[in-house]
Structures are given as C-alpha cells and as structure tokens.
C-alpha positions as CSV (number, residue, x, y, z in Angstrom):
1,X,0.0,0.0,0.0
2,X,1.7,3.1,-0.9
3,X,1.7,6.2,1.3
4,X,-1.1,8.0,-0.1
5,X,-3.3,5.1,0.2
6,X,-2.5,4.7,3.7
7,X,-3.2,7.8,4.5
8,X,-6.7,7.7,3.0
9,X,-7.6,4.6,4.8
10,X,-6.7,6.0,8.3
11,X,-9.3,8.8,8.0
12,X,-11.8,6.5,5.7
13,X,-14.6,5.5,8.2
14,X,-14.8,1.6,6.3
15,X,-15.6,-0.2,9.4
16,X,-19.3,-0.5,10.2
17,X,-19.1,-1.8,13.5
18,X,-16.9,-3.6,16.2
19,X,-18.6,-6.6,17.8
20,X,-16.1,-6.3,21.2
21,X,-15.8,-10.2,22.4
22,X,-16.7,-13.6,20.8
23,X,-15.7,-17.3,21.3
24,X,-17.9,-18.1,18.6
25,X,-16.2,-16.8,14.9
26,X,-12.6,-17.9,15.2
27,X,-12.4,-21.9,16.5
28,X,-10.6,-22.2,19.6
29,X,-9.7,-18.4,20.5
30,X,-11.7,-15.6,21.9
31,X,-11.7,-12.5,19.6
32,X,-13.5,-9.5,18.2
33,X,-15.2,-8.6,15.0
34,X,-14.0,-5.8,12.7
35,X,-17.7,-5.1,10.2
36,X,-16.2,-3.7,6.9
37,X,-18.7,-1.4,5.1
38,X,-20.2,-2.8,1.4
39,X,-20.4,-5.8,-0.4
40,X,-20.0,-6.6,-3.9
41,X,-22.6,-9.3,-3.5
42,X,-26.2,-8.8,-3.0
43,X,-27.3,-12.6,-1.8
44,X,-30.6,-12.8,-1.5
45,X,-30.5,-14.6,2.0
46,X,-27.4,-12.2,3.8
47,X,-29.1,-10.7,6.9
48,X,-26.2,-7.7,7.1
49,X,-27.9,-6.3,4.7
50,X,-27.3,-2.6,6.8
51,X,-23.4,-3.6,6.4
52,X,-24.0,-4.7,2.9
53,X,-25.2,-1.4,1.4
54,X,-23.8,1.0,3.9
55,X,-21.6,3.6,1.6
56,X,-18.9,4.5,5.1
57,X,-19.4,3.6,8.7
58,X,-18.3,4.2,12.3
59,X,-14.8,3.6,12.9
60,X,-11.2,4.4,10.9
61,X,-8.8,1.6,10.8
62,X,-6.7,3.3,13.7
63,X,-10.0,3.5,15.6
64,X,-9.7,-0.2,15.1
65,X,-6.2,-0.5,16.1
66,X,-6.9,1.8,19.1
67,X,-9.6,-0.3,20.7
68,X,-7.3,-3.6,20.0
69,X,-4.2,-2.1,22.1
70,X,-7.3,-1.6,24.9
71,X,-7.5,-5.9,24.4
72,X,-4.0,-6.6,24.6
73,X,-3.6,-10.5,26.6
74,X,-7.6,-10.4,26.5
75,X,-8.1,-11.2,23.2
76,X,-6.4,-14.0,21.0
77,X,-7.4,-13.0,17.7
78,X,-9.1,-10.8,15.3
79,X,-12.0,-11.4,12.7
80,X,-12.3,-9.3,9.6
81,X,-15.5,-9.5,8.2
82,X,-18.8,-7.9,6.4
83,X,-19.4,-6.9,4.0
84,X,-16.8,-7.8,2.5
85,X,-13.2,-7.0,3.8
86,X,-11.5,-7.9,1.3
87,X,-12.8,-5.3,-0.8
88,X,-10.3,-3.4,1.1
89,X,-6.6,-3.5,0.8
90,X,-5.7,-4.7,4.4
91,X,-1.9,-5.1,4.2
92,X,-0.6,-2.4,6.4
93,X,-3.8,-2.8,8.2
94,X,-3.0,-6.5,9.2
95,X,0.8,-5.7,9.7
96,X,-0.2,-3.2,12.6
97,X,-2.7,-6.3,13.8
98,X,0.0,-8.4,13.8
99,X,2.4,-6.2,15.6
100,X,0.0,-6.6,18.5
101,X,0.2,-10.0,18.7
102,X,-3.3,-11.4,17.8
103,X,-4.1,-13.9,15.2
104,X,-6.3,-12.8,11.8
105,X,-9.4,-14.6,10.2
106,X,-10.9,-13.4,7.1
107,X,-14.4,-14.1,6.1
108,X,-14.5,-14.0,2.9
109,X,-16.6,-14.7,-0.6
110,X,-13.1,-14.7,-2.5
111,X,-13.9,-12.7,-5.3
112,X,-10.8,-10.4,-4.5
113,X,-8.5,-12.9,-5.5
114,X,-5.2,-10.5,-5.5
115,X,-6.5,-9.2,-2.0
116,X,-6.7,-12.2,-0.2
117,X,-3.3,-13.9,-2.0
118,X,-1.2,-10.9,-1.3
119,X,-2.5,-11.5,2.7
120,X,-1.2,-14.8,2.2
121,X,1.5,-14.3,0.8
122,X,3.0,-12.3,3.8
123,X,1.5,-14.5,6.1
124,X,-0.6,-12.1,7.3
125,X,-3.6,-14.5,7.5
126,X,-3.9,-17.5,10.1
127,X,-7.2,-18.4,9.6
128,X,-9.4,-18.2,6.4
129,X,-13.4,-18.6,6.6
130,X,-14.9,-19.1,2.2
131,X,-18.0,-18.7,1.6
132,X,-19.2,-21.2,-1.2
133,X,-22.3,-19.7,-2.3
134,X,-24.2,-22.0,-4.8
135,X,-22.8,-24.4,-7.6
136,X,-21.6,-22.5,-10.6
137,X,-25.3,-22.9,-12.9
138,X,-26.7,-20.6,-10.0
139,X,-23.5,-18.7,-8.6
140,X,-25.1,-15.1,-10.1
141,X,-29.2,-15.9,-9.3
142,X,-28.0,-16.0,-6.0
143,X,-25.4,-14.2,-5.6
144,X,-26.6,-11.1,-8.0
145,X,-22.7,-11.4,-9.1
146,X,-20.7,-12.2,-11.9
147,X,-18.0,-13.4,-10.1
148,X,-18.1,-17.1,-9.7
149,X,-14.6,-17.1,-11.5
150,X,-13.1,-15.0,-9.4
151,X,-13.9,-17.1,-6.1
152,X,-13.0,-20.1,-7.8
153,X,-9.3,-18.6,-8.2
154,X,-9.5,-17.7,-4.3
155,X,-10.5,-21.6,-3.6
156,X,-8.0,-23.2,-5.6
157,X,-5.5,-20.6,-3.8
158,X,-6.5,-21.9,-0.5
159,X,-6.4,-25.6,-1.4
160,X,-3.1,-25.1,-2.6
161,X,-1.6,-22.9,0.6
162,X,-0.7,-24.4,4.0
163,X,-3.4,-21.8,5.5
164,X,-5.8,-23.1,7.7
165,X,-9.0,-22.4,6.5
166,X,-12.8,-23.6,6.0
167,X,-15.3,-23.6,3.0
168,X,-18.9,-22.9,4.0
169,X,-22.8,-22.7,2.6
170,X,-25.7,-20.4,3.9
171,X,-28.5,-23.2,2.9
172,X,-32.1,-21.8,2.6
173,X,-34.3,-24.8,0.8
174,X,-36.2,-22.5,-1.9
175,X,-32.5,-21.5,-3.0
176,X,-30.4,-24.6,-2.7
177,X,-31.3,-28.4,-3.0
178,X,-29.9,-31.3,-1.7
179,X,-28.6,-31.9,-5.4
180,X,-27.0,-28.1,-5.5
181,X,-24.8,-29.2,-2.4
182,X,-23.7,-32.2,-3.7
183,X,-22.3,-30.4,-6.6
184,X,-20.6,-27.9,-4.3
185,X,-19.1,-31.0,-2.5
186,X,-18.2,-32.8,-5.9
187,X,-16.5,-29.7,-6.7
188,X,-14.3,-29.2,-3.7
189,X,-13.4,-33.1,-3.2
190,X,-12.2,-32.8,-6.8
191,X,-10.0,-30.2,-5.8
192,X,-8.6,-31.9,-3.1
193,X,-10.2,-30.3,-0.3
194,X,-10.6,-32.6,2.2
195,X,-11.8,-30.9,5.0
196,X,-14.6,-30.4,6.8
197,X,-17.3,-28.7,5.1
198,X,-19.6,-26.2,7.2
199,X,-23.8,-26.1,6.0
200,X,-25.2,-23.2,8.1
201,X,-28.7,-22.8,8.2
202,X,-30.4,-19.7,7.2
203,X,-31.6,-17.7,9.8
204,X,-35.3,-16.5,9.4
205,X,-35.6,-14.8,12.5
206,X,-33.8,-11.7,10.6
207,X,-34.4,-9.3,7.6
208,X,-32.2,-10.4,4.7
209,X,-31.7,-8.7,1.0
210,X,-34.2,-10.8,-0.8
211,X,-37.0,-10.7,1.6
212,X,-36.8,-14.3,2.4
213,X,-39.1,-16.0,4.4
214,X,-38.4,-19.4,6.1
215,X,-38.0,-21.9,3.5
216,X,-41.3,-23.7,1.8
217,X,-39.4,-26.8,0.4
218,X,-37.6,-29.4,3.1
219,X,-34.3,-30.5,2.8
220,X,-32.9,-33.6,2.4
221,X,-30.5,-34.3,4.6
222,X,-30.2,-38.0,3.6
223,X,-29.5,-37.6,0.1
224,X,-26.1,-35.9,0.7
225,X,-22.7,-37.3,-0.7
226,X,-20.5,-38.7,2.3
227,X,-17.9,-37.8,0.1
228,X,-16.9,-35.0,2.8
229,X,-17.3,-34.0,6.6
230,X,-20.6,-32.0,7.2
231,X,-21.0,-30.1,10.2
232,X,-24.4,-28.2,10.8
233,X,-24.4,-24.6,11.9
C-alpha cells in the first residue's frame, strides 16, 4: 500500500461496526469482529444487509487499532468480516494487527482474489473462513454477481496454501437443494479439499436482501454425498 493510500484509509470510516468479544467466529480463540462497510454481492438470503449497502461507517482503521491495544492479553485474535473486507486493501492494516500479537481470520466470498493472496502471501492470514455460495449454474441468481470465476481462483489458492482455512454454505431450501450441495461437495473433493465442510442454516428470525421468508421446500438431509465432513451450523 503506498503512502497516499495509507493515508486515505486511516481517515476513511470503512468499518461499520466492532462486535467487542466472541468465542464463537474464530475456532478455539476468543476475539473481536472488525464489520467492513459494502459488499459486492447482493445474496438474497445475507441478513447484514445494513453492512451490505452501507456507503462508510463508524470507525477508521486506527479507531480499530486503538480499541485492539485496549485488548492486549484479552483477546487471541481478530476477525475481519462484512461486507466484504477484502474489498479493502488490508496489508498495512493487518501488519499493525499483527504487531500486536493477535491472530487474523478473514471471512470471505473470494472474489478479491489478489487481495486475499497478497494476505497470504505475507502470512498475514492465520485463519481463512470461504463462503461457497451456490454451484456455478446458479452462482449469479444467488449471488446477483458475476463473479463465480473470481472465487473459484481464491478456492483453488486456499487448497493449494498451508493456511488453515474452511469452505462454508448459507442453505435456505427454496434457493439450494440437496442436489446443488452435492455439486458444491463434488466440486471441492475434486480439488482436493478434504476438509470439513460447514452447511449453516439460514436464519429466518432476521431481515435479509431478498426478503426471504423461512424456506417452503424441506431439505434432504439423507441424500447428501458422504464424500466430505458436514457439520451443521
């Protein structure tokens, strides 16, 4: 990041919010949650829809580093999610994280391929969280996207790094069947990914982009490939 760009970032309000403590986001470590304003995506079943279309938000990047010298032996790590982070260019942002001491997980939907390689690259990444968001035949109905191509590059990446890291679905019936998943599973045991692979469950309790509604259509659970590890969220 050149000097000018550095500068811009440290006034640039780009982080919606700061959720303060969680032992939920980052496996085995307590952290916090950095919200980076926007999205390139408009998925029709994201319930940060506020985060998704917000244009700035509430906090600089040293606002960020100010309350994480406050959490100094507290806290074990940081999450940096959305949004999408990525969107931003985090390098010196993740230097000064790391200077601190604390561990970085990105959530991402990998569509800023050189983003996320140049992270890890310099190793500033420890922990990587990949949203898979539908099988490529209905990657941009659900997604509102054109960038199935671009996450794919960010997936092959990660299979091919020594970074830890997990691939994950948001499932909502009406959108994804049994059938779609299999595919997405097909897809990363071809790879080689042969980890476990994260289903979380779509969350109707909350307003989301498309207006969704719990789903009308069950899922079936039995029809899945064993192919993979599923865990339920």
């Amino acid at each position: 990041m050149n000097t000018d760009s550095a500068n811009s970032l440290k006034s640039e309000k780009c982080i919606y919010d700061i959720t303060k403590f969680t032992h939920l986001d980052y496996p085995d470590q307590l952290a916090c949650i950095f919200w980076f304003s926007g999205c390139n995506m408009r998925c029709d079943f994201c319930y940060n829809k506020d985060i998704v279309f917000a244009k700035k938000g509430s906090y600089t990047l040293e606002d960020a580093l100010a309350f994480l010298r406050t959490r100094e032996h507290l806290l074990d790590a940081v999450v940096l999610s959305g949004g999408e982070a990525s969107s931003y260019d985090l390098t010196a942002f993740c230097r000064q994280i790391k200077k601190l001491g604390f561990l970085i997980k990105l959530d991402t939907n990998g569509t800023n391929y050189l983003h996320v390689k140049q992270l890890i690259d310099l190793e500033l990444l420890d922990y990587v969280a990949l949203d898979y968001k539908a099988p490529q035949y209905k990657f941009t109905q659900i997604t509102h996207s054109n960038k199935y191509e671009e996450f794919n590059k960010t997936l092959d990446l990660l299979i091919n790094s020594n970074i830890d890291f997990e691939v994950r679905t948001t499932l909502h019936a009406d959108l994804l069947n049994s059938d779609d998943i299999n595919l997405i599973i097909e897809d990363l045991k071809l790879k080689g990914y042969n980890k476990t692979y994260y289903i979380q469950e779509f969350l109707d309790t909350q307003s989301n982009i498309g207006g969704l509604e719990k789903p009308s259509k069950s899922f079936e659970k039995s029809q899945l490939s064993n192919n993979l590890p599923i865990i339920w969220r």
